[in-house]
C-alpha positions as CSV (number, residue, x, y, z in Angstrom):
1,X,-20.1,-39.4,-30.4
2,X,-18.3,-40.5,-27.2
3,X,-16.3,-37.2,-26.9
4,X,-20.0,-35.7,-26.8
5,X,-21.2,-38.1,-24.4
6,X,-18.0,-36.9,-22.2
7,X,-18.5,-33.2,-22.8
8,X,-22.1,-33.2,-21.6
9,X,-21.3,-35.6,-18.3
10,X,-18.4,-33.4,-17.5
11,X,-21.0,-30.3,-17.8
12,X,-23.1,-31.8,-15.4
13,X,-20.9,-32.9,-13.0
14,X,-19.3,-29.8,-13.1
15,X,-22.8,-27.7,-12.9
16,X,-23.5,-30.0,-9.6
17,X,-20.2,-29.4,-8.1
18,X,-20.6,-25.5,-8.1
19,X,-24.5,-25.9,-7.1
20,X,-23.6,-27.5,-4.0
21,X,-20.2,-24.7,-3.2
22,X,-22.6,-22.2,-4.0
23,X,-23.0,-21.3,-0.1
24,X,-19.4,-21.1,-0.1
25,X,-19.0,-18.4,-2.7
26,X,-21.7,-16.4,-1.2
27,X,-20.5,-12.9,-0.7
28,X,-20.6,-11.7,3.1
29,X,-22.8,-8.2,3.4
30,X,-19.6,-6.6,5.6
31,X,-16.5,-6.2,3.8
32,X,-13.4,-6.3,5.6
33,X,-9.8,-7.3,4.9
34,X,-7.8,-9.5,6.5
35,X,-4.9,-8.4,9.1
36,X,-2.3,-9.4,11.5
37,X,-2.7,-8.0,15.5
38,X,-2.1,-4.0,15.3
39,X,-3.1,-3.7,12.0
40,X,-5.5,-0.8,10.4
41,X,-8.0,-3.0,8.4
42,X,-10.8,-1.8,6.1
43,X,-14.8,-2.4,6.3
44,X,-17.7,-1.5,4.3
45,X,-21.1,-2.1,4.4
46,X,-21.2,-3.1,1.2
47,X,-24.3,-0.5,-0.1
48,X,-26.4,-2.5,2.4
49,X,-27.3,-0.1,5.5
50,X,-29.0,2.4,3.4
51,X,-27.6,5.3,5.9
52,X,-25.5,7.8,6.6
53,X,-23.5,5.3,9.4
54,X,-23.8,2.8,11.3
55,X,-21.5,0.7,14.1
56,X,-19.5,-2.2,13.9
57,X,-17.9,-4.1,16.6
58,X,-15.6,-7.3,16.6
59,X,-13.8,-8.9,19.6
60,X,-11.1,-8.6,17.1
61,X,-11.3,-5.1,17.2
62,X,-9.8,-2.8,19.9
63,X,-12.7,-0.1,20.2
64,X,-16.3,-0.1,18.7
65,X,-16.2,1.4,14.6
66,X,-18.1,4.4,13.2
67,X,-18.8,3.7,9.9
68,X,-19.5,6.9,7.6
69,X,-20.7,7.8,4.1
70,X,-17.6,7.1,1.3
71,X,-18.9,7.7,-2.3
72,X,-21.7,5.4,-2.2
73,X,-21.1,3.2,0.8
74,X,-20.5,3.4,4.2
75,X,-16.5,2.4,5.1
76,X,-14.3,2.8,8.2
77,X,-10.9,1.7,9.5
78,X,-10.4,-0.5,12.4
79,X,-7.2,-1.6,14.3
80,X,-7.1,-5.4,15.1
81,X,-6.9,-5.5,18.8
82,X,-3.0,-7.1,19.8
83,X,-4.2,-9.7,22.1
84,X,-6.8,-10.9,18.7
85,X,-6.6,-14.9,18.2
86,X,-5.5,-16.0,15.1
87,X,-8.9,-17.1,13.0
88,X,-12.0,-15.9,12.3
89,X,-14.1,-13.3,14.2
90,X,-17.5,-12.0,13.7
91,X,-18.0,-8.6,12.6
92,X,-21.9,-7.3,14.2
93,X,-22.6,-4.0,12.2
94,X,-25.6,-1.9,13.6
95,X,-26.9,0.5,11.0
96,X,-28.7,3.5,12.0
97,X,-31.9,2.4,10.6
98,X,-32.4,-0.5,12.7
99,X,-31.1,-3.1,10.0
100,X,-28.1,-5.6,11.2
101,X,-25.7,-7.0,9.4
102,X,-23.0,-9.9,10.2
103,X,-19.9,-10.6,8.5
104,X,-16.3,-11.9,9.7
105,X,-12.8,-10.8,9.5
106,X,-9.5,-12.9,9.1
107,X,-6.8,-12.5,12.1
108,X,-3.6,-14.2,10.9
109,X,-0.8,-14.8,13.1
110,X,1.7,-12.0,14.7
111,X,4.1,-10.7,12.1
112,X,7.8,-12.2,12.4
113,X,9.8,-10.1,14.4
114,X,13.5,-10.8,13.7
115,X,14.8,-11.9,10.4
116,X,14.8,-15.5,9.0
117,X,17.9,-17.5,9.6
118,X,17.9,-18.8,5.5
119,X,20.3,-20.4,4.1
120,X,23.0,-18.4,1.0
121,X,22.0,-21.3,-1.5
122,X,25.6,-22.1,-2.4
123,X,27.3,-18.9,-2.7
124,X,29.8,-19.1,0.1
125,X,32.3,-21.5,-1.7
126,X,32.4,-23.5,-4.7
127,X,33.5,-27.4,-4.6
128,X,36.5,-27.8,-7.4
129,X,35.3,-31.3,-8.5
130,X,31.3,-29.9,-9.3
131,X,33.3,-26.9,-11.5
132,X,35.2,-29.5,-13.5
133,X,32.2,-31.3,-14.1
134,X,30.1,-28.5,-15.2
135,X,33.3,-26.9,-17.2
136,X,33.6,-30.5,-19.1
137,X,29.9,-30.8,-20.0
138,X,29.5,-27.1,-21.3
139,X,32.7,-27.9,-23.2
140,X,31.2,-30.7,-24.9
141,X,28.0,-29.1,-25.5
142,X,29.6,-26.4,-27.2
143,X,32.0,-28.8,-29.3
144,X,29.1,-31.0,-30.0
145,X,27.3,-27.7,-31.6
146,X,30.3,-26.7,-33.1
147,X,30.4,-30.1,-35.2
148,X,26.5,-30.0,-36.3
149,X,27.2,-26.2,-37.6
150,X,30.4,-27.4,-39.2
151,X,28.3,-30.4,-40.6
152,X,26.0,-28.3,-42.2
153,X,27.5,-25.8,-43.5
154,X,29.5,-28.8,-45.5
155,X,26.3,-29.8,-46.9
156,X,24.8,-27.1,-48.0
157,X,28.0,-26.4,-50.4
């Protein structure tokens, strides 16, 4: 009875939990992925224009987008601009019917451009007294399994 009582109050409290995140699932009606500065990023209108194109424009863009018929939606590539700020931008699309639709792309920060200085985890030398160690307790491990073998095998005669 009490893991029943639990069952149902964790239900609800879960049920409330994703009724109040619903507005933070809700899909946006531009799809576009994210990118660092100079990338080619892609946007669709996700089947909502209803037209052969339409426009989008971004400040994180570096020109105004055309977006064109692609199987059943309307798509387009983009280049983020290389001054673009690291966040998110708003993404206006004008569809040649008149409708408008918002959505927002992801800028994340300028790619690295020299390699990282990491560390060679240990494999430039080897420290004598941590390889006696190890050789002493994989020694005994293996003389200690040697012995249970050995003890069995006596047994089972």
């Amino acid at each position: 009875m009490r893991c029943a009582r639990i069952a149902v109050v964790g239900t609800i409290a879960g049920l409330a939990m994703l009724g109040s995140a619903g507005s933070a699932f809700a899909l946006s009606p531009v799809i576009a992925d994210s990118g660092r500065p100079g990338d080619i990023v892609l946007l669709s209108d996700d089947k909502l224009c209803g037209t052969t194109s339409a426009t989008a424009t971004s400040t994180a863009f570096t020109a105004p987008v055309t977006l064109t018929v692609s199987g059943d939606h309307l798509a387009a590539q983009a280049t983020i601009a290389a001054g673009a700020t690291t966040g998110e931008h708003k993404i206006n699309v004008a569809c040649g019917n008149g409708k408008e639709l918002e959505g927002t792309i992801n800028v994340m920060g300028a790619a690295p451009t020299a390699a990282s200085t990491a560390g060679l985890g240990g494999s430039q030398g080897a420290d004598a007294a941590l390889l006696a160690v190890g050789g002493v307790v994989l020694t005994a491990a293996a003389a200690t399994g040697f012995v249970a073998v050995r003890r069995r095998a006596g047994n089972a005669a």
